[in-house]
DRENDO-1510 file (C-alpha; in Angstrom, 1 decimal, always signed):
<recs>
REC; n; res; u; v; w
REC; 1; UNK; -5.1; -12.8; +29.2 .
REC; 2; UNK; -1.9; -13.6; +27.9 .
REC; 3; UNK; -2.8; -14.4; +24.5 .
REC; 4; UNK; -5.8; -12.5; +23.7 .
REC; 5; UNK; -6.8; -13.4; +20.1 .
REC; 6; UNK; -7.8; -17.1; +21.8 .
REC; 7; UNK; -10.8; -15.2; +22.9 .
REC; 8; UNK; -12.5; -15.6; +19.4 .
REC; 9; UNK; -13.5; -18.4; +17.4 .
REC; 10; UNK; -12.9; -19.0; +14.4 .
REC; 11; UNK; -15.7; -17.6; +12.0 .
REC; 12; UNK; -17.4; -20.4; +10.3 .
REC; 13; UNK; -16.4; -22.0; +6.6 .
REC; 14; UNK; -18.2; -20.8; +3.6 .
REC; 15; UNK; -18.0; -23.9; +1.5 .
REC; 16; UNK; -18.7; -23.2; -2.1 .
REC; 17; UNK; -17.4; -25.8; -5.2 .
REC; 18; UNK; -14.6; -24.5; -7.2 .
REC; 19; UNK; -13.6; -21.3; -4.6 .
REC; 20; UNK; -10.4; -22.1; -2.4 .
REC; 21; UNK; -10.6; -18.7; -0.3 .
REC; 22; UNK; -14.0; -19.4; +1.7 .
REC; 23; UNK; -12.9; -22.3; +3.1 .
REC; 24; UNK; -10.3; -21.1; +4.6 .
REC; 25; UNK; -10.8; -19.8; +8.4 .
REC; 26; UNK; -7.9; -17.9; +10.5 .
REC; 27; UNK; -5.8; -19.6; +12.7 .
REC; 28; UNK; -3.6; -16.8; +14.3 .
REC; 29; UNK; -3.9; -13.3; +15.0 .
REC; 30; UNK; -3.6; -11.5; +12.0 .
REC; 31; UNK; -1.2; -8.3; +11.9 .
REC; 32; UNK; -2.4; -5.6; +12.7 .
REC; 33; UNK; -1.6; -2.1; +11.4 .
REC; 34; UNK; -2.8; +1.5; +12.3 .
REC; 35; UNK; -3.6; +3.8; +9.6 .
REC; 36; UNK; -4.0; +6.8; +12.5 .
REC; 37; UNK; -1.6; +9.4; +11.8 .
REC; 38; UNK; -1.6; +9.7; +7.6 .
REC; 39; UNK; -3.4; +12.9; +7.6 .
REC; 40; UNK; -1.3; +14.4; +4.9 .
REC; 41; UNK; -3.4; +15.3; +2.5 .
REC; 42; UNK; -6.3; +13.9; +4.3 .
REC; 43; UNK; -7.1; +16.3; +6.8 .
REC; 44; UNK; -5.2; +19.8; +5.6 .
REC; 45; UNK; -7.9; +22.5; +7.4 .
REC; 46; UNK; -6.5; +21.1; +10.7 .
REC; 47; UNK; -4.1; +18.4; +10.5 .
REC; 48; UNK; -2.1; +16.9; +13.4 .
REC; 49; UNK; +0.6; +19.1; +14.5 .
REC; 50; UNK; +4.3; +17.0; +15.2 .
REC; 51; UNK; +4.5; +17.2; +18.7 .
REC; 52; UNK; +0.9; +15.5; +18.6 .
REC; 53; UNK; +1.8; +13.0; +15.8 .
REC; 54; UNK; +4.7; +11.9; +18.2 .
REC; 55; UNK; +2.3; +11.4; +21.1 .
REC; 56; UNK; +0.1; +9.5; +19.4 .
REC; 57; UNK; +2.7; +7.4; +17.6 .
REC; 58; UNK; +4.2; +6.5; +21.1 .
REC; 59; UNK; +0.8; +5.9; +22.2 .
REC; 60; UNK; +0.6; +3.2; +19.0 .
REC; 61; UNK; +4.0; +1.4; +20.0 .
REC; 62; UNK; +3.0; +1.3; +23.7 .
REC; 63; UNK; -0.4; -0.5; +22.7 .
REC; 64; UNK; +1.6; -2.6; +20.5 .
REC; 65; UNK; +0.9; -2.0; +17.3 .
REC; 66; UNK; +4.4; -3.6; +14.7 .
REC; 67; UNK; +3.1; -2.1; +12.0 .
REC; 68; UNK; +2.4; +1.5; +11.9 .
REC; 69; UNK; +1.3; +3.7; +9.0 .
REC; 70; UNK; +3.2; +7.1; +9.8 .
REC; 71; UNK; +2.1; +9.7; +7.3 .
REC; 72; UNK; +2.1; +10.4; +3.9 .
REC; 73; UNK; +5.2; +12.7; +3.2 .
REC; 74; UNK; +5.0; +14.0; +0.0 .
REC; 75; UNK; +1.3; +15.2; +0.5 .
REC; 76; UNK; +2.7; +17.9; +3.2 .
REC; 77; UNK; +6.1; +19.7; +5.0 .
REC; 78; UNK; +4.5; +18.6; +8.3 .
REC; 79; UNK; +4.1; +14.6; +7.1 .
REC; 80; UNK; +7.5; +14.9; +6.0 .
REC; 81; UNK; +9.5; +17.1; +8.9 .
REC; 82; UNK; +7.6; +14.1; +11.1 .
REC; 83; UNK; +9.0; +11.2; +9.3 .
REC; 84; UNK; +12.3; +12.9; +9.7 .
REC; 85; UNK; +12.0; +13.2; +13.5 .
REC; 86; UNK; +11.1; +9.8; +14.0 .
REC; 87; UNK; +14.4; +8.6; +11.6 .
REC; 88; UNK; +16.7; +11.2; +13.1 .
REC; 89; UNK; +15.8; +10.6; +16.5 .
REC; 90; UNK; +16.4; +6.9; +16.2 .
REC; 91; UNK; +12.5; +6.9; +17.9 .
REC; 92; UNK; +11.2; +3.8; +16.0 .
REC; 93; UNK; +11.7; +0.3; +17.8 .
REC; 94; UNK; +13.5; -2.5; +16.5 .
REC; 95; UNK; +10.5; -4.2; +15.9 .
REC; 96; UNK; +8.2; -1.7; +14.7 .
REC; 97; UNK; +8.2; -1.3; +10.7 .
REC; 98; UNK; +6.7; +2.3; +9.1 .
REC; 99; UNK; +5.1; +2.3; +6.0 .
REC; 100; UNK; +4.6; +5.3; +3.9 .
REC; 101; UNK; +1.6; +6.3; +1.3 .
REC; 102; UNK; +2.4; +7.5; -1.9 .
REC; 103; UNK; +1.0; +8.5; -5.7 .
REC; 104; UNK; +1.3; +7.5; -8.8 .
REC; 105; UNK; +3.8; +9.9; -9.6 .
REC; 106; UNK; +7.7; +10.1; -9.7 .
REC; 107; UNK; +8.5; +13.0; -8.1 .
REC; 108; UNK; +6.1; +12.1; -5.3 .
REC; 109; UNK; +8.2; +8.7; -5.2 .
REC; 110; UNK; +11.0; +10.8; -5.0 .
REC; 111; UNK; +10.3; +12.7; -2.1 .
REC; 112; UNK; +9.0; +10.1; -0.2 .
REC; 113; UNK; +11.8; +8.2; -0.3 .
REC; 114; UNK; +13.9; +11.2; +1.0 .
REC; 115; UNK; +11.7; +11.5; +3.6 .
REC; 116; UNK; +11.9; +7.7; +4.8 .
REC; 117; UNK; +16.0; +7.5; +4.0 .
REC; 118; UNK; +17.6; +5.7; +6.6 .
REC; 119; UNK; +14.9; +3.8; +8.5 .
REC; 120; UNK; +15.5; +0.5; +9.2 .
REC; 121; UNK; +12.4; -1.1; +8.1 .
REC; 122; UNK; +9.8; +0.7; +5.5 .
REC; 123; UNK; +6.4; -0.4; +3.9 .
REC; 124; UNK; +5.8; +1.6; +0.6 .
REC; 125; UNK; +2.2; +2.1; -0.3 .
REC; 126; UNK; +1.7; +2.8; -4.0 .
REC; 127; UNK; -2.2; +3.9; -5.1 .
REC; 128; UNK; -3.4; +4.8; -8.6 .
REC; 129; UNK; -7.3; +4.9; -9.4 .
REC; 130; UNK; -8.4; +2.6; -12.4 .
REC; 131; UNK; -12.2; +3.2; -12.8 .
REC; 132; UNK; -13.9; +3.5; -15.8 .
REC; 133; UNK; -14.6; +7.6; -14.5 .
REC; 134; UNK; -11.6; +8.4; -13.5 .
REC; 135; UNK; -9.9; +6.8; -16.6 .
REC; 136; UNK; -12.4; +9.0; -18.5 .
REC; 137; UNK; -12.7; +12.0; -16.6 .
REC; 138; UNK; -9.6; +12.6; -14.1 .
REC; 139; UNK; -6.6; +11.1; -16.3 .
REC; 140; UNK; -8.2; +11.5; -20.2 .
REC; 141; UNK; -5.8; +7.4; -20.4 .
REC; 142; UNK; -7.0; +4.4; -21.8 .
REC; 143; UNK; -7.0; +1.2; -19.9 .
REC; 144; UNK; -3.4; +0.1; -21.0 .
REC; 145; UNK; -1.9; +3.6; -20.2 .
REC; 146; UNK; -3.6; +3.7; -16.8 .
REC; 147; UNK; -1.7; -0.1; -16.4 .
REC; 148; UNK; +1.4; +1.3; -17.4 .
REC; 149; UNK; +1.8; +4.1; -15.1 .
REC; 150; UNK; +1.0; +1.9; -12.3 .
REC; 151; UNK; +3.7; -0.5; -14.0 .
REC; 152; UNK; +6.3; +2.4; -14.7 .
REC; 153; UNK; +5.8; +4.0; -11.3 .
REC; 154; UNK; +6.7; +0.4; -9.7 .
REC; 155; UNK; +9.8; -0.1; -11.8 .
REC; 156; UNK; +10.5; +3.9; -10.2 .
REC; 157; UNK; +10.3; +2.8; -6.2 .
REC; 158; UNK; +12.5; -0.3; -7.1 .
REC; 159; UNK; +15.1; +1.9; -8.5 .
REC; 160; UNK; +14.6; +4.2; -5.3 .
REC; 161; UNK; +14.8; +1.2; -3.3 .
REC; 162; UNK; +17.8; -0.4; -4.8 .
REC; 163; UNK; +19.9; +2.8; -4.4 .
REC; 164; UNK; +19.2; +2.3; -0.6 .
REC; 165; UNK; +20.4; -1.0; +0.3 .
REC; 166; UNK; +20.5; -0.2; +3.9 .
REC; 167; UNK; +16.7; -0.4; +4.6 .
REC; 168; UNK; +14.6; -3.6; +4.0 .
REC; 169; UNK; +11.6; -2.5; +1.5 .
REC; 170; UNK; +8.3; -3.9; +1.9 .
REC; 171; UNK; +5.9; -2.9; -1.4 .
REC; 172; UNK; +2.3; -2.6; -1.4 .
REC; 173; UNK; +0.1; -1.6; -4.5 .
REC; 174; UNK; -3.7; -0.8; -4.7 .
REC; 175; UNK; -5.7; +0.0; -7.4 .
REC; 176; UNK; -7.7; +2.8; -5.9 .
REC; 177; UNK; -11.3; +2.2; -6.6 .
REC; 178; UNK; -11.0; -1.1; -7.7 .
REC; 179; UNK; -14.6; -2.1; -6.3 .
REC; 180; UNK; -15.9; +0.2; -9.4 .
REC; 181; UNK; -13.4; -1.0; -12.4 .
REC; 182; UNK; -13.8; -4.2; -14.6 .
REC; 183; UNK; -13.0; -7.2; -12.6 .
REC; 184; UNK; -10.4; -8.5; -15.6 .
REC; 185; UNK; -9.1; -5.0; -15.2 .
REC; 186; UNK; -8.7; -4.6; -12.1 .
REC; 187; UNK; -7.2; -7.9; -11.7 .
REC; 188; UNK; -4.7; -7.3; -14.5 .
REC; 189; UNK; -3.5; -3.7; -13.3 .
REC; 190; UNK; -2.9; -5.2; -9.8 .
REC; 191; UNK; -1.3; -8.9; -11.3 .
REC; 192; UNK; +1.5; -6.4; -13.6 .
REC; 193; UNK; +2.7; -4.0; -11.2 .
REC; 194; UNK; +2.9; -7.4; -8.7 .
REC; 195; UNK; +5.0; -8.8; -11.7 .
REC; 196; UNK; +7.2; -5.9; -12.1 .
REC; 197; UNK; +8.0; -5.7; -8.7 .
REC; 198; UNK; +9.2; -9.6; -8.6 .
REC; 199; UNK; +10.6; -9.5; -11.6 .
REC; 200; UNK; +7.8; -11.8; -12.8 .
REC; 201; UNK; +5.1; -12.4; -15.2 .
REC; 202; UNK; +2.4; -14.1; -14.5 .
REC; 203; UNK; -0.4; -15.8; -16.3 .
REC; 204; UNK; -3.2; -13.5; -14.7 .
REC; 205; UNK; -1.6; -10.4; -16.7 .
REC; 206; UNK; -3.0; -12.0; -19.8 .
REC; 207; UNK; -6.3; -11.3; -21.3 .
REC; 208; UNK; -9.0; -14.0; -20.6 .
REC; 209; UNK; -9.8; -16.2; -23.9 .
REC; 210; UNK; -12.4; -14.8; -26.1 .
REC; 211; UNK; -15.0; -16.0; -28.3 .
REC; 212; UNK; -14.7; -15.9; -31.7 .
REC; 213; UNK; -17.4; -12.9; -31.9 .
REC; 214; UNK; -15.2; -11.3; -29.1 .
REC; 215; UNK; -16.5; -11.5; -25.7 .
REC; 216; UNK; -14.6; -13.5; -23.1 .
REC; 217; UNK; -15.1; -16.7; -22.8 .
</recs>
């Protein structure tokens, strides 16, 4: 079959007053990208050796996959050396961008940007948790100084990013475990770092209007 995502229909519409998103159906294949080989810090009793990584990412480009998630470099030597080979070798098609997963940290930044210098295409994947326990518990930081970091780290890859003018950056940000933060929260941390990285500031990074007895309204 030529075209193989005319095999499905489309999924019915969800109509609800008020919601714009459940209306919507898909209308072309979606892109698709494999998450397979980031096993940096993810599997470290047995992870993929480099000579298998390099299989299996041939194995992904030969399937067809434009959009492959190729390790997480600063999390291990053998995520990194990998990245290298696939750089150094000139082994990644034309086509075919790379994206990279990193922490909220700068010297984690730092070192994955070493890792990815030179490519022609790179997605970077920045992830910092904002639930209420890990707020509490992992990084002792109120809800504005977990916002910032994820705000500060962002201004740190553009600044990596810009002192590489040769590649063409794509940025991505989750907030890890957003399913179990504050919806207003989560929704603020993600609309600032979105800002920061456009050079933007949009209305969703403000706090809802309250009450006058101070619940939001």
């Amino acid at each position: 079959m030529p075209s193989p995502a005319e095999k499905y229909r489309p999924f019915p519409q969800v109509r609800l007053n008020g919601r714009r998103w459940p209306n919507r159906t898909i209308e072309k294949a979606p892109i698709w990208m494999s998450t397979d080989l980031r096993d940096g810090n993810q599997s470290l009793i047995e992870p993929m050796s480099i000579a298998a990584k390099l299989e299996f990412f041939e194995m992904l480009v030969a399937t067809g996959f434009k959009e492959i998630e190729v390790g997480f470099p600063s999390a291990s030597q053998t995520d990194f050396d990998f990245v290298r080979k696939l750089i150094d070798e000139k082994r990644i098609p034309d086509d075919v961008t790379i994206e990279v997963l990193v922490q909220s940290r700068r010297e984690l930044i730092e070192r994955t940007f070493e890792a990815v210098e030179g490519a022609s295409r790179v997605i970077v994947h920045l992830y910092n948790a904002i639930a209420p326990s890990f707020r509490r518990i992992v990084f002792n930081q109120s809800k504005e100084e977990v916002k910032a970091l994820a705000v500060e780290e962002t201004r740190i890859i553009k600044e990596c990013a810009a002192a590489r003018p040769e590649t063409h950056w794509i940025y991505q940000y989750s907030p890890e475990t957003f399913s179990m933060t504050e919806l207003v929260r989560a929704r603020g941390v993600r609309c600032r770092g979105a800002d920061v990285a456009s050079d933007t500031r949009s209305q969703d990074d403000r706090e809802p209007a309250r009450d006058g007895r101070g619940r939001h309204a």
